[in-house]
C-alpha positions as CSV (number, residue, x, y, z in Angstrom):
1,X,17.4,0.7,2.8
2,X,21.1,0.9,3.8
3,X,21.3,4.1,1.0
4,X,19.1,6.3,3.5
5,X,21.5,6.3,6.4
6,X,24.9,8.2,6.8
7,X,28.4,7.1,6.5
8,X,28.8,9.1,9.9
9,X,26.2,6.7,11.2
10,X,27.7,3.1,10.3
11,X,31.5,4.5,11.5
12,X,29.9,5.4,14.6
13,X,28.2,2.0,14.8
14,X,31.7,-0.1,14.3
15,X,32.7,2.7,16.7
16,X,30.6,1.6,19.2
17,X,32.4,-2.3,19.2
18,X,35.6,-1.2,19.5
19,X,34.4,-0.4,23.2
20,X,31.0,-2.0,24.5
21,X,31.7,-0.7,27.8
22,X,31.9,3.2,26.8
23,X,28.7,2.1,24.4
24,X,26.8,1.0,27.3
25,X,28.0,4.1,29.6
26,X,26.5,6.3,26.9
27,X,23.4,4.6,26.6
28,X,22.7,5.0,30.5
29,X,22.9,8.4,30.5
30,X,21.1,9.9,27.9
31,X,17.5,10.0,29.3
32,X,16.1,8.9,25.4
33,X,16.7,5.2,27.0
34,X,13.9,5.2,29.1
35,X,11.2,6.7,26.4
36,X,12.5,4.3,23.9
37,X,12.2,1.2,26.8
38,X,8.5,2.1,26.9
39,X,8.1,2.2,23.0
40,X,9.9,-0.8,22.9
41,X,7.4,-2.7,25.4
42,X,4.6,-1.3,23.7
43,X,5.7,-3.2,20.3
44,X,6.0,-6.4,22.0
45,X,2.3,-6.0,24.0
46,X,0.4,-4.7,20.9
47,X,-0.1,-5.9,17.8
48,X,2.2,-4.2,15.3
49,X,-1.5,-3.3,12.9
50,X,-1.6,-0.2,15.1
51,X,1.9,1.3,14.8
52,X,3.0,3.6,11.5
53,X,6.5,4.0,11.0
54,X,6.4,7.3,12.5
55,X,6.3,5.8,15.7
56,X,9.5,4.1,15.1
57,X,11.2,7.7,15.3
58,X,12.3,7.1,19.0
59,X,14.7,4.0,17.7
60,X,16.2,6.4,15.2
61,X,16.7,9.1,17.9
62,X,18.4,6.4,20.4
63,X,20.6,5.3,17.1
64,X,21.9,8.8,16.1
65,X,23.0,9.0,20.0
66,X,24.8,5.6,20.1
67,X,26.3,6.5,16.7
68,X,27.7,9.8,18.1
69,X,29.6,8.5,20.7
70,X,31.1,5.4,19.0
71,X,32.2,8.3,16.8
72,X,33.7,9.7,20.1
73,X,35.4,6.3,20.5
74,X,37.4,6.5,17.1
75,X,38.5,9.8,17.8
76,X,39.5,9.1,20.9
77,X,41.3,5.2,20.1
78,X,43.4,6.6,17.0
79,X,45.4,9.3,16.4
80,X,44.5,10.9,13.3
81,X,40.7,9.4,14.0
82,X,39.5,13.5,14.4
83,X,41.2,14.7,11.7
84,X,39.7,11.8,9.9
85,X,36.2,12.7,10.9
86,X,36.2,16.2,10.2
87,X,37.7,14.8,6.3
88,X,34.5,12.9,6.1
89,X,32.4,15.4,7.3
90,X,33.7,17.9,4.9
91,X,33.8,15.4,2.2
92,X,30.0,15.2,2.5
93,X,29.4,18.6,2.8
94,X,31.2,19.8,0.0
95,X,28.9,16.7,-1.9
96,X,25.5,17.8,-0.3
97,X,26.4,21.4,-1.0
98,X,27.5,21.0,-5.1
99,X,24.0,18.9,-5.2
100,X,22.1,21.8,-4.2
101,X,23.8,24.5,-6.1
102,X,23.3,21.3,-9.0
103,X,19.1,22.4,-8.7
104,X,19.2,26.0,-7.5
105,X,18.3,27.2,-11.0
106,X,15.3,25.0,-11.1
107,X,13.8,26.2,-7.5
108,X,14.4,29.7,-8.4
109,X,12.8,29.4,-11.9
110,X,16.4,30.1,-13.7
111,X,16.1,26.5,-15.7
112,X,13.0,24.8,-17.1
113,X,11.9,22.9,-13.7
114,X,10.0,20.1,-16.4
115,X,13.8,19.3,-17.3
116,X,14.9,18.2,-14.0
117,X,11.5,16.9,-13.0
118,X,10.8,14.5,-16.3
119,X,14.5,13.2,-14.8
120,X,13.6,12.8,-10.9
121,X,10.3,11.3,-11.6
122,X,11.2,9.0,-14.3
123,X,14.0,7.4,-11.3
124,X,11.2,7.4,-8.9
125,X,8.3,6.2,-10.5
126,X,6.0,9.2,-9.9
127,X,3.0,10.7,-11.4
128,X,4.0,14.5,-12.5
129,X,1.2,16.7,-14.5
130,X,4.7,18.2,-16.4
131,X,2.5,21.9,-16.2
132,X,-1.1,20.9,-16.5
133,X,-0.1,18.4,-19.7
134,X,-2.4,15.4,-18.3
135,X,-4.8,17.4,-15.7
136,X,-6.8,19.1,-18.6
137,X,-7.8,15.5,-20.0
138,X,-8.8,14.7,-16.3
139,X,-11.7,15.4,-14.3
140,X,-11.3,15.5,-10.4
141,X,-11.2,12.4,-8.8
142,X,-12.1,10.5,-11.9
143,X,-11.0,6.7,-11.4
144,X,-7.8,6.2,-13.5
145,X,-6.2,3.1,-14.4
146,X,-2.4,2.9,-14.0
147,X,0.7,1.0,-14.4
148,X,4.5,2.0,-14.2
149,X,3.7,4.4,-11.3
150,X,4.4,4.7,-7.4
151,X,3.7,7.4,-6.5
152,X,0.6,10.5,-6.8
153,X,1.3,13.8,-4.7
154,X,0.5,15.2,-7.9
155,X,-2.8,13.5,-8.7
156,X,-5.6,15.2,-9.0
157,X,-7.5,12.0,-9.4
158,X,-8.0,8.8,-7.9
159,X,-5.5,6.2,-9.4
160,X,-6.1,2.6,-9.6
161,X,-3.2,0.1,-10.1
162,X,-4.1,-1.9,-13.2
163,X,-2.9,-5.5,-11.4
164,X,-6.4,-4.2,-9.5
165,X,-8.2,-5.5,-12.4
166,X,-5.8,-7.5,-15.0
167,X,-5.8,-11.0,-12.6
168,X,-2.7,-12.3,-15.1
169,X,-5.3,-15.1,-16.9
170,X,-6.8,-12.9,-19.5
171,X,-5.5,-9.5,-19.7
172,X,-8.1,-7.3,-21.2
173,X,-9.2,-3.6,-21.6
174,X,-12.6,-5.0,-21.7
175,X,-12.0,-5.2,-17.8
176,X,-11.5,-2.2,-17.3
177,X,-14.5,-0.9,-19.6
178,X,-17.0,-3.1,-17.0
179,X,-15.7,-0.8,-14.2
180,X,-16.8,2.0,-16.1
181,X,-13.1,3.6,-16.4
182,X,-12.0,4.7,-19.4
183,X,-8.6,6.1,-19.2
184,X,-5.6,4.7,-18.6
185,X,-2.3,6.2,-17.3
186,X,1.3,4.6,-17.9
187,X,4.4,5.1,-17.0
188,X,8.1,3.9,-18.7
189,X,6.8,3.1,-22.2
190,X,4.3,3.8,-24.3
191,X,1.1,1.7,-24.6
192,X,2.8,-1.1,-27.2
193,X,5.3,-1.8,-24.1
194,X,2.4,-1.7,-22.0
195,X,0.6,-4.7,-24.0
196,X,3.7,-6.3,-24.4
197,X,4.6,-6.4,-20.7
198,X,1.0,-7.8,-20.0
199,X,0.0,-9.5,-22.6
200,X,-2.7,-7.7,-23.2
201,X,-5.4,-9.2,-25.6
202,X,-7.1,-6.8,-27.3
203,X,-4.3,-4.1,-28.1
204,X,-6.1,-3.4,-31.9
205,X,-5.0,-0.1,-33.4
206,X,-8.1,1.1,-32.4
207,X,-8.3,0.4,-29.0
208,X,-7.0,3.7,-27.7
209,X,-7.0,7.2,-28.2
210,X,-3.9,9.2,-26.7
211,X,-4.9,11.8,-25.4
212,X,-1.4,13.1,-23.9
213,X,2.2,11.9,-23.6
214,X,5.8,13.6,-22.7
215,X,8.1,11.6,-24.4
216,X,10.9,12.7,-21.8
217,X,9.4,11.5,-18.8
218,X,8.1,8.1,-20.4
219,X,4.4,8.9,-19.7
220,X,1.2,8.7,-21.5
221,X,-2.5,9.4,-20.9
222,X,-5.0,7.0,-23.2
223,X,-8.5,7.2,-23.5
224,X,-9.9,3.5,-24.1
225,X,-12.1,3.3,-26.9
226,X,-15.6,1.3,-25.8
């Protein structure tokens, strides 16, 4: 969680104890405080079933304020405190900067965008086609059973987590057969790891059909034999 936020944003938070009063002072004045007092109010009134995180924007808003001006403070408190901000700042440009020029070739179609995507996805758990690979064995929103992914702005279908159906007891395809679904889609091993990992019972060389894998990103597509 901590990974998503700034280094800017936690100096600026220590900045802020090194003088509560100015923190206060700048918290007054910005006229966020009374949007997010009513946001605030609101979370403690209703039950939290009818909020999304979206909602929680106005907190992140009032944060990035408070932050800036305990950043204010450390520039203000120590003597080499700006030229030590505009060294971080600049430190994290120059990083943000090489990452993009790292994938330029791939968004302008100079490098072979599977490469870096196999890469990404295998980190972050999340269904890619890797140029129509899997889609062709696919119908549209066919049920698919999967395991080993998170996420499915690719998908074309509709995925179903295999710990939907496998209950940890007795760990069959068969299970999945009684639903009427017929494929299966995993990702970070092939379907021996699968079987392994679950203790799947009925994991016969003829059990499955693979119908597509890519090796590089660790997925495969199976069709289960009835």
């Amino acid at each position: 969680m901590f990974s998503d936020y700034s280094i800017l944003f936690f100096l600026g938070i220590l900045g802020n104890f090194l003088s509560v009063q100015t923190s206060f002072k700048t918290i007054k004045k910005i006229s966020l405080s009374l949007f997010t007092l009513i946001f605030t109010i609101t979370y403690i009134f209703l039950p939290s079933i009818l909020f999304d995180n979206r909602y929680i924007l106005s907190f992140y808003v009032l944060l990035s304020v408070v932050a800036a001006g305990g950043l204010l403070t450390l520039t203000s408190k120590f003597k080499y405190g700006y030229i030590f901000l505009i060294g971080v700042t600049s430190f994290l440009f120059l990083n943000y900067l090489t990452n993009t020029i790292a994938i330029l070739p791939y968004g302008l179609g100079w490098a072979k965008t599977d490469n870096y995507l196999s890469r990404k996805m295998t980190e972050n758990m999340e269904y890619y086609d890797f140029n129509h690979h899997f889609s062709k064995f696919m119908h549209t929103n066919e049920t698919i059973a999967t395991y080993g992914l998170a996420g499915y702005y690719y998908a074309s279908f509709n995925p179903k987590n295999i710990y939907y159906f496998f209950n940890g007891n007795h760990n069959s395809l068969n299970l999945l057969l009684k639903q009427k679904i017929d494929k299966l889609l995993i990702r970070g091993g092939d379907f021996n790891w699968f079987c392994k990992s679950l203790g799947v019972t009925d994991c016969g060389a003829h059990a499955i059909t693979l119908l597509a894998g890519y090796p590089q990103g660790r997925q495969y597509l199976y069709q289960i034999n009835k």
